[in-house]
C-alpha positions as CSV (number, residue, x, y, z in Angstrom):
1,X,4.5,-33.5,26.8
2,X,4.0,-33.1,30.5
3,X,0.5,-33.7,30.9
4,X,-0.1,-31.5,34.5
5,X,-0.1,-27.7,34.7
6,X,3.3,-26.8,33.4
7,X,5.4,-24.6,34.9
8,X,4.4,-21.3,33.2
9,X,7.1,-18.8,34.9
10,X,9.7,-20.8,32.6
11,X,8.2,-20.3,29.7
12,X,7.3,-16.5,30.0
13,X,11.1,-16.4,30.3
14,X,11.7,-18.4,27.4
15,X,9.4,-16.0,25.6
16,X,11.4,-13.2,26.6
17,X,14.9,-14.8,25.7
18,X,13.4,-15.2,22.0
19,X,11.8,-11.7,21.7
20,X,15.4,-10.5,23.0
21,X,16.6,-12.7,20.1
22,X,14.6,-11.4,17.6
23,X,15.5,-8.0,18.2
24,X,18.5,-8.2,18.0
25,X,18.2,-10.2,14.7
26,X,16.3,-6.8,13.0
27,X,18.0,-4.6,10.4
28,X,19.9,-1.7,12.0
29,X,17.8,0.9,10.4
30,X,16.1,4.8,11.0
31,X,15.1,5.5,13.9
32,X,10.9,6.1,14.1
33,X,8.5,6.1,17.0
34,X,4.8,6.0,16.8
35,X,3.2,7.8,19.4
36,X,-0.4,9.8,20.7
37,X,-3.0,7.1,19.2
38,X,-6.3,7.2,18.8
39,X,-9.6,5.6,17.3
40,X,-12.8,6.8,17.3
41,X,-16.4,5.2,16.1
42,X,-18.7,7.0,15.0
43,X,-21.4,5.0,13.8
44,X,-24.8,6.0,13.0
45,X,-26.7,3.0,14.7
46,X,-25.4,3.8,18.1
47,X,-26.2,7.7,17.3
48,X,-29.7,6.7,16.2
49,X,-30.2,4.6,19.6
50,X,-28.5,5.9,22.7
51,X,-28.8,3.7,25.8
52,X,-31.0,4.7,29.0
53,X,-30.0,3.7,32.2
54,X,-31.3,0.0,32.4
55,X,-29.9,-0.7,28.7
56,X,-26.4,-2.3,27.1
57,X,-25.4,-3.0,23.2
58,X,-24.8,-6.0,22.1
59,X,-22.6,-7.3,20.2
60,X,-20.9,-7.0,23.7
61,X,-17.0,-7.4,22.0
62,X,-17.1,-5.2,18.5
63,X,-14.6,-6.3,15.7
64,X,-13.3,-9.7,14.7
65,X,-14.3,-11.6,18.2
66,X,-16.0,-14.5,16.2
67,X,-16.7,-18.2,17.4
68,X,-17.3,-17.6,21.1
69,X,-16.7,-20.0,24.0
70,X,-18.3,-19.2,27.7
71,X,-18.0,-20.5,31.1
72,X,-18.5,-20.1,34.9
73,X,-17.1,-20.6,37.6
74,X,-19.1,-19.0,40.9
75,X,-19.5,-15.8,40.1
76,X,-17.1,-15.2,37.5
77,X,-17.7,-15.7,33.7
78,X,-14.8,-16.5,31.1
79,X,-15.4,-15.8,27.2
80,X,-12.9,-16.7,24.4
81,X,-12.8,-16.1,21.0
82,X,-11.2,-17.3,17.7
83,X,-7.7,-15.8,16.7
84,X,-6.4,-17.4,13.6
85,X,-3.2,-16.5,12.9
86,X,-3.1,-13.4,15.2
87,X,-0.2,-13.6,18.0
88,X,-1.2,-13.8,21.0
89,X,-3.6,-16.1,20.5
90,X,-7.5,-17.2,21.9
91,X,-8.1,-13.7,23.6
92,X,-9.8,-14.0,27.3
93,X,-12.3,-11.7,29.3
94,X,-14.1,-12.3,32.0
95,X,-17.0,-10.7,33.7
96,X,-19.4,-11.1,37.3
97,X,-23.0,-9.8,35.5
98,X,-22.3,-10.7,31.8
99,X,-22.4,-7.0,30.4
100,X,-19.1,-5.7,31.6
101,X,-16.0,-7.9,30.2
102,X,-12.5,-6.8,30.8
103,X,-10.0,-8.9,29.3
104,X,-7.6,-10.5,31.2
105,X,-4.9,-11.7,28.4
106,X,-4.9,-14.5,26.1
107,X,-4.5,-18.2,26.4
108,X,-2.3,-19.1,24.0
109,X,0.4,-16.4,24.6
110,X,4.1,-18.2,23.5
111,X,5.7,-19.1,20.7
112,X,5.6,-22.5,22.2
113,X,1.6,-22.8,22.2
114,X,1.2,-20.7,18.9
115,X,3.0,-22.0,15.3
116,X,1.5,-19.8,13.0
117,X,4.4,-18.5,11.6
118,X,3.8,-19.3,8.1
119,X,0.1,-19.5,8.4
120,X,-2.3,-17.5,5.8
121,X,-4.7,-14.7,8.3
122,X,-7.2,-16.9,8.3
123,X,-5.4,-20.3,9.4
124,X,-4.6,-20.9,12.8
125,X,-6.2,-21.0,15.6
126,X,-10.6,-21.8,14.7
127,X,-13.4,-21.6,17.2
128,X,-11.9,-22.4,21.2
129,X,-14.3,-24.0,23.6
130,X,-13.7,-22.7,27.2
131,X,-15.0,-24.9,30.2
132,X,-14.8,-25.2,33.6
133,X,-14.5,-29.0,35.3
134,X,-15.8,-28.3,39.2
135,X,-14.9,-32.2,39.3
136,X,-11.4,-31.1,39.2
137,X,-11.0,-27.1,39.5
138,X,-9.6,-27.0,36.4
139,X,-10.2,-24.8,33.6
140,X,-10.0,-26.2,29.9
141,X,-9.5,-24.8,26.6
142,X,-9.5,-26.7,23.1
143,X,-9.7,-25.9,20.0
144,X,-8.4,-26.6,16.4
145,X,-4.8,-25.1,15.5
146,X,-4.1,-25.2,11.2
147,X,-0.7,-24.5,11.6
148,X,2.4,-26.0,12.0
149,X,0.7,-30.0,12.4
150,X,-1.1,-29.9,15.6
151,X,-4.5,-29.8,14.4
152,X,-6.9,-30.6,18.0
153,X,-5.5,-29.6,21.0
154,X,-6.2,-29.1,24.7
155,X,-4.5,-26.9,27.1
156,X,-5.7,-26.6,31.0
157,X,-5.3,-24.2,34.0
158,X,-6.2,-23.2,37.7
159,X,-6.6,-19.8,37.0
160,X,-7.3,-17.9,33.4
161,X,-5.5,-14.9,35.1
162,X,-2.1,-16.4,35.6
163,X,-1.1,-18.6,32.5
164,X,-2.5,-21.8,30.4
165,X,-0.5,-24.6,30.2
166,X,1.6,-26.0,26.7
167,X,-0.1,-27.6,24.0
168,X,-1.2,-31.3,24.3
169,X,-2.2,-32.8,21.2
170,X,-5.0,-34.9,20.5
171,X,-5.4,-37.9,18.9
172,X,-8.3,-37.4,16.5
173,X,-9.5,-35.5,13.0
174,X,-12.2,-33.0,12.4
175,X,-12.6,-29.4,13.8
176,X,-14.9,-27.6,16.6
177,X,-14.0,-29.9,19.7
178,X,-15.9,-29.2,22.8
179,X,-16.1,-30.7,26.3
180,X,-18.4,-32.0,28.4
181,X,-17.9,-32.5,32.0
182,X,-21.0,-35.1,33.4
183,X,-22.0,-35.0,36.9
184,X,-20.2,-38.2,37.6
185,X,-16.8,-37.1,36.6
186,X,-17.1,-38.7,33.2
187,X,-15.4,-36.4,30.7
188,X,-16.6,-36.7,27.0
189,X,-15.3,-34.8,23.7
190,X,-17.6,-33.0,20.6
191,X,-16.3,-32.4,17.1
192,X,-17.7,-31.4,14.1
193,X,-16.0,-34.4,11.3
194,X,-16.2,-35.7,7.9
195,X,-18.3,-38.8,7.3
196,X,-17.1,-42.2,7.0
197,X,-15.5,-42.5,3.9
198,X,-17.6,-43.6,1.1
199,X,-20.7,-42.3,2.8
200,X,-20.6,-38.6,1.8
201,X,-23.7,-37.8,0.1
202,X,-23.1,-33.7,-1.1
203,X,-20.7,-31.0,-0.2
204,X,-21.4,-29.7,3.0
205,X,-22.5,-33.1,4.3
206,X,-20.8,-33.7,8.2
207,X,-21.5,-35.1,11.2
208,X,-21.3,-34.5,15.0
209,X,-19.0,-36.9,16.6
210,X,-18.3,-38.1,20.4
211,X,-15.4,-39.6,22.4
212,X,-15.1,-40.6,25.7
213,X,-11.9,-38.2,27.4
214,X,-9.2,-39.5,30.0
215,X,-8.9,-36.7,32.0
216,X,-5.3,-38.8,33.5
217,X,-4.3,-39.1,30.7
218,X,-5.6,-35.5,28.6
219,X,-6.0,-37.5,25.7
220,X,-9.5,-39.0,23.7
221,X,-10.0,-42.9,24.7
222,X,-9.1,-45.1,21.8
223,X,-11.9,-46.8,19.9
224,X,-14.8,-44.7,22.0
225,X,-15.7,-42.7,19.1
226,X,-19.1,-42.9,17.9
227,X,-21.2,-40.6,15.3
228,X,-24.0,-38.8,17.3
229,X,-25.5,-36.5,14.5
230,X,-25.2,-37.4,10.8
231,X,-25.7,-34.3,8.7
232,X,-27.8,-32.0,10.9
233,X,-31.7,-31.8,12.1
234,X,-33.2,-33.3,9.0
235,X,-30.3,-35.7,6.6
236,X,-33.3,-35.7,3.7
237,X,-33.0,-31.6,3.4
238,X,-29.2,-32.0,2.9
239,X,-28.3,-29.6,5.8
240,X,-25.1,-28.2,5.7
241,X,-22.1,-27.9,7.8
242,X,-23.3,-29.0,11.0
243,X,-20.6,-27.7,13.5
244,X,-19.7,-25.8,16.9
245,X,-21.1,-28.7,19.0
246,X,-21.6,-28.2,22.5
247,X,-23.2,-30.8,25.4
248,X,-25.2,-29.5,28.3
249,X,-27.2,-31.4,30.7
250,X,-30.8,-29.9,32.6
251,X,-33.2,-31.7,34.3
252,X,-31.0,-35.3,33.9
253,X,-31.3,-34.7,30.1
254,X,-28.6,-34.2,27.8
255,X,-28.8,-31.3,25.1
256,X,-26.7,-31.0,21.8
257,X,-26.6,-27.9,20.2
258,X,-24.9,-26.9,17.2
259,X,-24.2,-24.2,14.7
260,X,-26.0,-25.5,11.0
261,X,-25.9,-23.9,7.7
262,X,-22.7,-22.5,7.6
263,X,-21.1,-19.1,8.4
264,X,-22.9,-16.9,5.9
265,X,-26.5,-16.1,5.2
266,X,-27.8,-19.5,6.2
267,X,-26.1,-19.6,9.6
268,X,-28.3,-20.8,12.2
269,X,-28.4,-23.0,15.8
270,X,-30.1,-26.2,16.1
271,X,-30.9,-28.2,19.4
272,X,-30.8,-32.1,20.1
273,X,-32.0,-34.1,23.4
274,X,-30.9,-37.3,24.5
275,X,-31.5,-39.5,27.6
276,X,-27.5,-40.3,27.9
277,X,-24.8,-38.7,26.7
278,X,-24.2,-40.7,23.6
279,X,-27.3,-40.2,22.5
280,X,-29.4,-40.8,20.5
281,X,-30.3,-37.0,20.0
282,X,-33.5,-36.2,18.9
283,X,-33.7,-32.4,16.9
284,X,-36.8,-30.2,18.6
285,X,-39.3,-30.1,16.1
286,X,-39.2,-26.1,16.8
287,X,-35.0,-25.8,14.7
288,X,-33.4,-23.7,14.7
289,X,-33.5,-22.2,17.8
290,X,-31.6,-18.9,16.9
291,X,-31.3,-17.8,13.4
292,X,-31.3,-14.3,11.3
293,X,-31.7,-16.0,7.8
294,X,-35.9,-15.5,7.7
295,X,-35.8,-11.3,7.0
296,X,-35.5,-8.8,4.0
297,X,-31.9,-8.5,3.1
298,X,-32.9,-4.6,2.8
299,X,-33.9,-4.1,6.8
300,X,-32.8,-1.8,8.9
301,X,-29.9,-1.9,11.6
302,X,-28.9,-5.5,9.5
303,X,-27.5,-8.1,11.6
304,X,-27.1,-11.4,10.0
305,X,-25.0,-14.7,10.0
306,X,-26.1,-15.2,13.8
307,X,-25.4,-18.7,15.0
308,X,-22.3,-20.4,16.2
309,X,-23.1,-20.4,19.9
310,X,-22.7,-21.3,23.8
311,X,-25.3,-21.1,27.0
312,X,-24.1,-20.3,30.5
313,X,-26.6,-20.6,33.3
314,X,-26.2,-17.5,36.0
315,X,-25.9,-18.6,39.7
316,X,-29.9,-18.2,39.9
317,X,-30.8,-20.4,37.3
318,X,-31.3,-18.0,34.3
319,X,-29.5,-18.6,30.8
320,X,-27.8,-16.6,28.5
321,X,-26.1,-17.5,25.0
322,X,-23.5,-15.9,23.3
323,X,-23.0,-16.0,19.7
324,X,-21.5,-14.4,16.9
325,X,-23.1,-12.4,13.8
326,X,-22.1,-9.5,11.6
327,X,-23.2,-6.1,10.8
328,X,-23.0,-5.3,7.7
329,X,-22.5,-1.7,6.1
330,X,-24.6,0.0,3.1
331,X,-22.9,-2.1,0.6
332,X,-23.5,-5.2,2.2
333,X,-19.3,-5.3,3.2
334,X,-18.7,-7.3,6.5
335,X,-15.1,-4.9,7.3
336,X,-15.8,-5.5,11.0
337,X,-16.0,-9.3,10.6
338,X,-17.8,-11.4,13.2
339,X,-18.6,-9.6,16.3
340,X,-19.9,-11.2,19.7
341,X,-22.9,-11.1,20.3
342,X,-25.7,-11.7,23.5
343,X,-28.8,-12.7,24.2
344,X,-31.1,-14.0,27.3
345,X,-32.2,-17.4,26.5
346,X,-35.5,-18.7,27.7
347,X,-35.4,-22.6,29.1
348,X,-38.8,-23.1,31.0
349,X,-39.5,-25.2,28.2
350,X,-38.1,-28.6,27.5
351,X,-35.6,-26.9,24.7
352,X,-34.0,-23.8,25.4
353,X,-34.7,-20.6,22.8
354,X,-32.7,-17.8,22.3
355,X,-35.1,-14.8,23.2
356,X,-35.7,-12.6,20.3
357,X,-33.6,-14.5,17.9
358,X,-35.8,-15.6,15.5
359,X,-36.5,-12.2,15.1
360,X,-34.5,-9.0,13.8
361,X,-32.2,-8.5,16.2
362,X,-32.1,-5.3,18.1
363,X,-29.0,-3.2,18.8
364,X,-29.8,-2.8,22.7
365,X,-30.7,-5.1,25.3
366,X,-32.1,-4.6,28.8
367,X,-29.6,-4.9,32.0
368,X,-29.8,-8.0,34.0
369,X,-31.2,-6.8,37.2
370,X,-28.8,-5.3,39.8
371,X,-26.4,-4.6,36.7
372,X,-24.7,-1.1,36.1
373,X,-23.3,-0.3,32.6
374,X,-19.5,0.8,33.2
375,X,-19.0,0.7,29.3
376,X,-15.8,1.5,29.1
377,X,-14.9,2.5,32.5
378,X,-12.2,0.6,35.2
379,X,-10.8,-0.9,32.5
380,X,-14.0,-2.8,31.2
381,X,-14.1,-3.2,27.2
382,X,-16.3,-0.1,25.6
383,X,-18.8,-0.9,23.0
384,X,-21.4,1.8,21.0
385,X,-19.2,4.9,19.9
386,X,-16.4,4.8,22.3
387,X,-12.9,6.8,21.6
388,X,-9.9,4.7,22.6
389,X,-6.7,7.1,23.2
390,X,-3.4,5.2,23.6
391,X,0.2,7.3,24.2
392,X,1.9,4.2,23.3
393,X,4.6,4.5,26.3
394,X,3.1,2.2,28.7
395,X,5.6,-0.9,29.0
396,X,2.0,-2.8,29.2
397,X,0.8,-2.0,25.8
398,X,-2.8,-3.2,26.2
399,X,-4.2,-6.7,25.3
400,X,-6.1,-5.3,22.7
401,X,-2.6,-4.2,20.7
402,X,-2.0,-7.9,18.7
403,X,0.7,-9.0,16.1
404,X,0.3,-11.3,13.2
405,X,2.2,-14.8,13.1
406,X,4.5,-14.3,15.8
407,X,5.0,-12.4,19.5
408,X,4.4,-8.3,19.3
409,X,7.7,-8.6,22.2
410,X,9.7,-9.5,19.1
411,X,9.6,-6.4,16.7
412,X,8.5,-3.7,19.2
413,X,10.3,-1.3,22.4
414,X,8.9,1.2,24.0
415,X,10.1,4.1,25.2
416,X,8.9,7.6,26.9
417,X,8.1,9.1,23.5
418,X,6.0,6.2,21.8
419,X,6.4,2.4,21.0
420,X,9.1,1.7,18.4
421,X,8.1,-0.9,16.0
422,X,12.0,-2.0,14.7
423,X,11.3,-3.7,10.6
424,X,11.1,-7.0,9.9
425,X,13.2,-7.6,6.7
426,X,9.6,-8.8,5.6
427,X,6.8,-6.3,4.4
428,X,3.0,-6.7,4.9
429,X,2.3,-9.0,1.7
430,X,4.6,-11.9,3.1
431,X,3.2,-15.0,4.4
432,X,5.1,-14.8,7.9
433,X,5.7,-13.0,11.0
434,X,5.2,-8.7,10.4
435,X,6.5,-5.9,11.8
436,X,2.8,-4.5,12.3
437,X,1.2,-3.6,15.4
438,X,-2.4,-4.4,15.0
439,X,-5.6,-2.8,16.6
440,X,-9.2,-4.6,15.4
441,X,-11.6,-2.5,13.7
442,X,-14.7,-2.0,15.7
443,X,-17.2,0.5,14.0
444,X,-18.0,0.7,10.0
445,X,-17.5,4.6,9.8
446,X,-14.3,5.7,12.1
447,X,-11.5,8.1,12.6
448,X,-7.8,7.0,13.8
449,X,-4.8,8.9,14.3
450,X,-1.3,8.5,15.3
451,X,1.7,10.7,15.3
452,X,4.6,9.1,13.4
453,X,8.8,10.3,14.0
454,X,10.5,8.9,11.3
455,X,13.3,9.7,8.8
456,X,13.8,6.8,6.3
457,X,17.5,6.3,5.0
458,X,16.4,4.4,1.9
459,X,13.4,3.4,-0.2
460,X,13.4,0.2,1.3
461,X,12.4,1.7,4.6
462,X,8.8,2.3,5.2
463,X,6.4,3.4,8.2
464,X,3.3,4.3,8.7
465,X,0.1,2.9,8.4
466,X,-1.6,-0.1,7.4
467,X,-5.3,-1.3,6.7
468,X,-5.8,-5.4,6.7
469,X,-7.7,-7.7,5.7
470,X,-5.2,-10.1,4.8
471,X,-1.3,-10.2,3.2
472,X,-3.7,-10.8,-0.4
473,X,-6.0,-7.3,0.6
474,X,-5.0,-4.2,2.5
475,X,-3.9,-0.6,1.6
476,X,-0.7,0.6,2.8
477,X,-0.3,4.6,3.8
478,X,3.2,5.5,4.9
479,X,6.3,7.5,4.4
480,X,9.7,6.4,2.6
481,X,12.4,7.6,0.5
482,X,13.4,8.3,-3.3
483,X,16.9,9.6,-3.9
484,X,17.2,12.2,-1.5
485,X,13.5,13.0,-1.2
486,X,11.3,12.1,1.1
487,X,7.2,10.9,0.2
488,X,4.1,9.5,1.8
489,X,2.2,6.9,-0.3
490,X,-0.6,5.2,-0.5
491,X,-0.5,1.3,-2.0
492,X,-4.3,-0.6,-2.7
493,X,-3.4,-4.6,-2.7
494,X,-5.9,-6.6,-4.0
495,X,-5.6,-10.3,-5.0
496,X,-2.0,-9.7,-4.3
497,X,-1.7,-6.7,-7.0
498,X,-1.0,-4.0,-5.5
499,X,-1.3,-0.9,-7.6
500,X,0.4,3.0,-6.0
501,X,-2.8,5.1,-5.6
502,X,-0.8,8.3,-4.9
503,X,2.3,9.8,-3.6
504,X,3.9,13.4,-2.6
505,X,7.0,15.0,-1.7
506,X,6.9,15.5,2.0
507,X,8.9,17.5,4.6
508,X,10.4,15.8,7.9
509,X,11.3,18.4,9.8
510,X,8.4,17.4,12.3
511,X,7.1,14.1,13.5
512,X,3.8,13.6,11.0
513,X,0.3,13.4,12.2
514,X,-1.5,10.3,10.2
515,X,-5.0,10.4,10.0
516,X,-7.8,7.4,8.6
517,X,-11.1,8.8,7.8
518,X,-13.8,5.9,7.3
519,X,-17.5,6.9,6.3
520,X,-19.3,3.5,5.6
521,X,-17.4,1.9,2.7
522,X,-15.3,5.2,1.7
523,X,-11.9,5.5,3.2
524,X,-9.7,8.7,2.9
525,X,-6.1,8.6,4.2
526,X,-4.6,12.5,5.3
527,X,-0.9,14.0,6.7
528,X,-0.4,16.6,8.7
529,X,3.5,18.3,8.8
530,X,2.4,21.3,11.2
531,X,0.1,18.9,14.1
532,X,-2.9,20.5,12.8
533,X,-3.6,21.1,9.1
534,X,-4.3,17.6,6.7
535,X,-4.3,17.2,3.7
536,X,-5.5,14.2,1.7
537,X,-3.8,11.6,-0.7
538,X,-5.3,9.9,-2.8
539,X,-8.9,11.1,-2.8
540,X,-11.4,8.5,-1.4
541,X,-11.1,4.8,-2.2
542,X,-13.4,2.1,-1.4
543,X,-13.0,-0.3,1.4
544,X,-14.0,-3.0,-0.5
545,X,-10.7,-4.5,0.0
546,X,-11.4,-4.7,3.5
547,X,-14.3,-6.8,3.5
548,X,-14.3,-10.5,3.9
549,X,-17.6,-10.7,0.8
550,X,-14.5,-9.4,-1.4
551,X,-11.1,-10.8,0.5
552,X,-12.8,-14.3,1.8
553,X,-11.8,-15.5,4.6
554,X,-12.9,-15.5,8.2
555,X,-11.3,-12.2,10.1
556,X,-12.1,-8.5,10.5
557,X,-9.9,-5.5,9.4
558,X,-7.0,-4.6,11.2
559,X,-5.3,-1.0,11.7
560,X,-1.7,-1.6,11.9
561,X,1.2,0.9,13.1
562,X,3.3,-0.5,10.6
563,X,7.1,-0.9,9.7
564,X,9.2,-2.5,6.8
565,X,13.0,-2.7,6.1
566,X,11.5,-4.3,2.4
567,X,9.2,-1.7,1.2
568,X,8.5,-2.2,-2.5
569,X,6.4,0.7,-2.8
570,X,8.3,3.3,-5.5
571,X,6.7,6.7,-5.6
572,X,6.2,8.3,-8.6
């Protein structure tokens, strides 16, 4: 493993020569094209609160964003997220003011960086830390990958716009590293780790470990690991999971903060201070610093799980955090996942508080001054109840268009009409690369459409579309073949079962207009053969499937333009 910048211009080539490789390795099967998408939120809590001119929303990235990592560098900010095992990998924005992020890519964007091709949706890559060394101009991201046996890892670059390099492994167990650059030079790693063995005192027990980093060498310094935290603020309450560790210094004083309680109702952020970097850290007596696990599980505009966070301080002094949380629907289901969320922090005292976070949250904020809101405009990410429209015939599909376990390049061409997605002899239950391409879910009550050209030659063909929460939970709605008919079906998988919800004779003499219809938890799924008139299959179902209380795991639902050569959907 070269430890410098690689050379990234060979391996986008070697990408390429794989993805050609692929393709030519998929089942000569029907042609079919998916063209003219498009998604549209409409939820009520954007509805019920429009923004004035000196307001934004927050969360500032809606969908699965969870785990988020920021840095600076001058006057531009980078933010990462976790990815799991969707391909590309660690997605990247940046912004100058903090409320307008466009996204410049993703870090880990190669098959070479990414092994998640046998990796369940919620394995892979967990909770990035982004930071910026001004020691060396260099930018560094690390993070855990559960997949194919490189557990930590590290990769580096000059610029976040132009390529990270490969992989470097490193040499030590746990999850949630972070880095800390002093103002010395002296690099330092923070994990998240099990106890010494034979000292674990209940489940849930972990500490907050610290290693000195050879920034020659990219690799942890043998035998400087020491234990800075044990268990959390308080070891007598039996805190739990005490993780997401991050080091900042302020006024020659070292800070620790961490995410404690675990991802769920009890999520919260705790602060330490220290004279030195390896402590010892003393908790504020005023923990946690940032929590939503106080309130009424009935309260309006819910947002809960908050915690799981990062500071940044803007080139005049001020502070901001970013963290994630969820919003919930009626039913308490968390489709959307963990979502990204903002808030100014106030450090005039010794600790640093997140403003308004031990309170309900609310779903606007005002601008930093001298800020403009171009939500959604010059290619900055939209948030509240934005409509995305996609033709699908760019060569540049947008970074928001993902795959799961392996490159998008691999299964998909584009063409004048619409983006091709050519099968995978795998269908969307398998535990490996699919032939899906895969926008996030971003609003709890939604319409998406996309006009499908496709004229299956066997029942083992399949397009259409998919909802997913995993290869275990997700509904299938898409066109095949029976004898010499052709149908349009809609599969519910749950726990791996999946069960035919309904199915019809259909006429292809036209390309078919697909259309999702979410309201809260009820999903209806509707086909149009004439462009203009739908009609339902299926009545409404629930999209309880949908929702990581009832899947598990740690991601958001995914739309997927969809393709299989090994459909196992038989209508009736």
């Amino acid at each position: 493993m070269k430890q410098n910048i690689m050379n990234l211009a060979f391996f986008r080539n070697k990408t390429h020569i794989l993805a050609a490789a692929a393709l030519l390795s998929v089942t000569t099967v029907s042609a079919q094209t998916f063209s003219d998408f498009t998604y549209q939120g409409n939820d009520k809590i954007y509805n019920d609160n429009p923004l004035k001119p000196d307001e934004f929303y927050s969360p500032i990235l809606q969908g699965c964003y969870p785990d988020p990592s920021i840095t600076r560098k001058g006057e531009d900010y980078y933010l990462v997220n976790s990815s799991f095992s969707m391909f590309p990998g660690v997605p990247i924005f940046t912004s100058k003011d903090l409320v307008n992020w466009k996204q410049i890519g993703h870090v880990l964007d190669r098959p070479s960086q990414l092994k998640v091709e046998k990796s369940g949706v919620s394995h892979g890559i967990y909770a990035p830390d982004i930071k910026y060394n001004k020691h060396n101009d260099t930018f560094y991201m690390i993070t855990t990958q559960f997949a194919g046996g490189i557990g930590n890892m590290v990769v580096k670059t000059k610029d976040p716009s132009k390529g990270w390099s490969e992989v470097q492994k490193l040499n030590f167990e746990g999850i949630d590293p972070a880095m800390f650059f002093d103002d010395d030079g002296k690099a330092y790693i923070v994990h998240n780790d099990a106890p010494p063995q034979g000292t674990e005192q209940y489940n849930g027990h972990r500490v907050i470990k610290m290693w000195d980093y050879d920034l020659e060498k990219d690799q942890v310094v043998p035998g400087s690991d020491k234990i800075i935290v044990n268990g959390g603020v308080d070891l007598s309450q039996k805190p739990i999971w005490i993780e997401g560790p991050h080091i900042y210094k302020k006024n020659g004083k070292y800070y620790l903060m961490c995410a404690e309680g675990g991802t769920g109702g009890n999520h919260s952020e705790v602060i330490f201070m220290a004279d030195s970097p390896k402590g010892p850290y003393i908790p504020a007596a005023g923990n946690p610093i940032l929590t939503q696990r106080y309130f009424p599980k009935d309260r309006k505009e819910k947002v809960d799980w908050a915690g799981h966070a990062d500071l940044v301080e803007t080139p005049d002094g001020k502070y901001y955090g970013v963290f994630l949380a969820i919003r919930p629907n009626e039913k308490n289901r968390v489709n959307k996942g963990r979502e990204t969320f903002i808030l100014p922090v106030d450090w005039t005292g010794k600790y640093p508080v997140f403003q308004n976070g031990l309170v309900p949250m609310k779903p606007k904020l005002k601008l930093p001054e001298g800020t403009q809101n171009m939500n959604g405009q010059k290619g900055f990410f939209p948030n509240g109840n934005f409509t995305y429209t996609d033709k699908l015939t760019d060569k540049n599909l947008d970074y928001r268009w993902i795959a799961m376990r392996g490159p998008r390049e691999s299964f998909i061409s584009v063409t004048k009409n619409g983006v091709k997605v050519n099968p995978f002899e795998t269908n969307i239950k398998a535990l490996a690369p699919v032939s899906a391409l895969f926008h996030r879910l971003q609003h709890e009550s939604f319409e998406t459409s996309v006009t499908l050209d496709f004229k299956p030659k066997s029942q083992k063909e399949l397009a259409g579309i998919t909802c997913y929460q995993s290869e275990t939970f997700n509904y299938v709605f898409g066109i095949t073949k029976k004898d010499k008919d052709f149908y349009i079906v809609l599969e519910r998988t749950e726990k791996g079962t999946s069960k035919l919800i309904a199915s019809e004779k259909i006429s292809l003499s036209k390309p078919v207009k697909l259309l999702v219809v979410a309201d809260k938890d009820e999903h209806s799924f509707n086909y149009s053969t004439d462009g203009n008139n739908y009609k339902n299959l299926g009545g409404p179902v629930s999209g309880d499937i949908l929702s990581t209380d009832v899947a598990g795991g740690f991601t958001g639902s995914l739309i997927g333009l969809y393709s299989t050569s090994s459909n196992d959907i038989i209508p009736n």
